[in-house]
N, C-alpha and C positions, 0 to 999 in steps of 0.2 A: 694745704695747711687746714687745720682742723682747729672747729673754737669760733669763738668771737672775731670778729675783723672790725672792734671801734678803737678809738687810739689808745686804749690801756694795754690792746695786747698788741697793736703796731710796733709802738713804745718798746713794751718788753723784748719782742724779738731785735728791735734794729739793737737796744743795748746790747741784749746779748750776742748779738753777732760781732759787734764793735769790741767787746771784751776776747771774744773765739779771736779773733784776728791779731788781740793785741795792741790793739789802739786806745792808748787812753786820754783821758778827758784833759782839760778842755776842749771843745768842739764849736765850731762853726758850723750851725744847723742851717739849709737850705731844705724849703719845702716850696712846692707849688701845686697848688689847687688844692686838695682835698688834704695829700702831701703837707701842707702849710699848716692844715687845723694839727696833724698829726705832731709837727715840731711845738706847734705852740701852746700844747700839753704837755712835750718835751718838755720843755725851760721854762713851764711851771709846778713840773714835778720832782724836775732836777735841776732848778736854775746851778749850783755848784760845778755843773758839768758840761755848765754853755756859756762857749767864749764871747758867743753871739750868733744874729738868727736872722735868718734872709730868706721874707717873704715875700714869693712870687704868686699873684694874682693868688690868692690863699687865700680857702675856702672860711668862710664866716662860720663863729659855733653854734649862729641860729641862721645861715640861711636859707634853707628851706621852710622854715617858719614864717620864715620873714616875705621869701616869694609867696607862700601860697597866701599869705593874708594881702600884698601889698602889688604881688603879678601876677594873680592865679590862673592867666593864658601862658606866660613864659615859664611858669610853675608845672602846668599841665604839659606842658612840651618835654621840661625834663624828667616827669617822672615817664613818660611814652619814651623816650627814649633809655631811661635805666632796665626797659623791658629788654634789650636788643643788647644790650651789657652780655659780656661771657663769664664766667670762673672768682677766680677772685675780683676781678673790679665791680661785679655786681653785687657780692657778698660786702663786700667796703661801702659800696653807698646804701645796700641796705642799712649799715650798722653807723652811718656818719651821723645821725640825727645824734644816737648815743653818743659818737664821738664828741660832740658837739656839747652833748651837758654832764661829758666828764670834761672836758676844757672850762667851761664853766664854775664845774665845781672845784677846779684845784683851787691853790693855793694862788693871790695873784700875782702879773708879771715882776722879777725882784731887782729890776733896773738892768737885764739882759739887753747891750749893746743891739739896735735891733733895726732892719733896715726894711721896707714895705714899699714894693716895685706891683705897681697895681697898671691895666690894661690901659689902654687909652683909645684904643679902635673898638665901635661895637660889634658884634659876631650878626653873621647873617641874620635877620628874622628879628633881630632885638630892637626891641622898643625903647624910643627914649626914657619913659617911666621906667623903665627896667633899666636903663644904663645910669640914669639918677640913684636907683635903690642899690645897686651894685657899688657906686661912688660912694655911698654914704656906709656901706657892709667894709668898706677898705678904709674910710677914716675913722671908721668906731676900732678896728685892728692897730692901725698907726696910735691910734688916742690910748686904747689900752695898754699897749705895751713902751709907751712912751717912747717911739722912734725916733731916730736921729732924725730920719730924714721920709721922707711916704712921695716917689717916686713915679709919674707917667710918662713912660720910655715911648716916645715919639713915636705915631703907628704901630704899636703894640695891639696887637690882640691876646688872646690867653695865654699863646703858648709865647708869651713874653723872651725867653729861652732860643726861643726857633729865629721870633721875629727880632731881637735886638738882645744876641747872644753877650754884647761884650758890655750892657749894662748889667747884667747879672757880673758876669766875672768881674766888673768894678768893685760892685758891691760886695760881693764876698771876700775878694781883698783886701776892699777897707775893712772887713772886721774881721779879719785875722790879721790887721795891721801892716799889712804888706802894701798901704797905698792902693792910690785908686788908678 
């Protein structure tokens, strides 16, 4: 795929494949990581079209701003490693910062049901200042979007999904109302 890779053309393609398909809206957006910035441009661009939105460990619209001013060793570690990135994932974090102040500049959250399942284990190498800056990039997310509920799934690391699979499926069910 050719273009931009920040969330205004994410956006565009996942609608329109979700229209190619025939699926229409309301929707229950799940995003994680980077993933997560990308919905929550969603359902401030099209709140109309989101039944609600479940974020996992999802990426902040300033946090690489935010690490290099506040962890510029756990900072420097991620950008050395976006060098080792392949294809499209490397093209998407190059373009996440923009992603990040097109989330910014939508429209803001418009009371989208919304759930925030944030890590609870640190990843190798991380510093407690850096696990503090991380907690506080997941409650300004919860606070923004006014969540129901903002979520530390017992031994959790990032991949929230891998490590505590059926806290996500809770939460997606409660907001598609099917119970938790």
């Amino acid at each position: 795929i050719d273009g931009a890779r920040d969330a205004a053309a994410i956006v565009a393609e996942l609608r329109a494949e979700l229209a190619a398909r025939g699926l229409a809206p309301p929707y229950v957006l799940v995003g994680h990581s980077l993933g997560g910035l990308y919905m929550q441009y969603y359902a401030r661009r099209h709140p109309e079209e989101v039944a609600g939105l479940l974020l996992v460990d999802a990426t902040h619209w300033d946090q690489l701003g935010r690490m290099r001013a506040q962890a510029p060793a756990m900072y420097g570690t991620v950008r050395t490693l976006s060098l080792i990135m392949m294809g499209p994932m490397r093209r998407e974090f190059a373009d996440s910062v923009r992603a990040g102040e097109q989330v910014q500049a939508s429209p803001a959250p418009a009371g989208t049901p919304t759930i925030v399942l944030s890590s609870s284990r640190a990843a190798p190498g991380e510093t407690p200042a850096f696990r503090v800056l991380l907690r506080r990039l997941q409650d300004e997310i919860a606070e923004e979007f006014g969540a129901r509920r903002h979520a530390f799934p017992v031994a959790s690391g990032h991949y929230i999904q891998r490590d505590r699979p059926q806290a996500v499926i809770e939460a997606a069910r409660e907001l598609a109302g099917c119970g938790g």
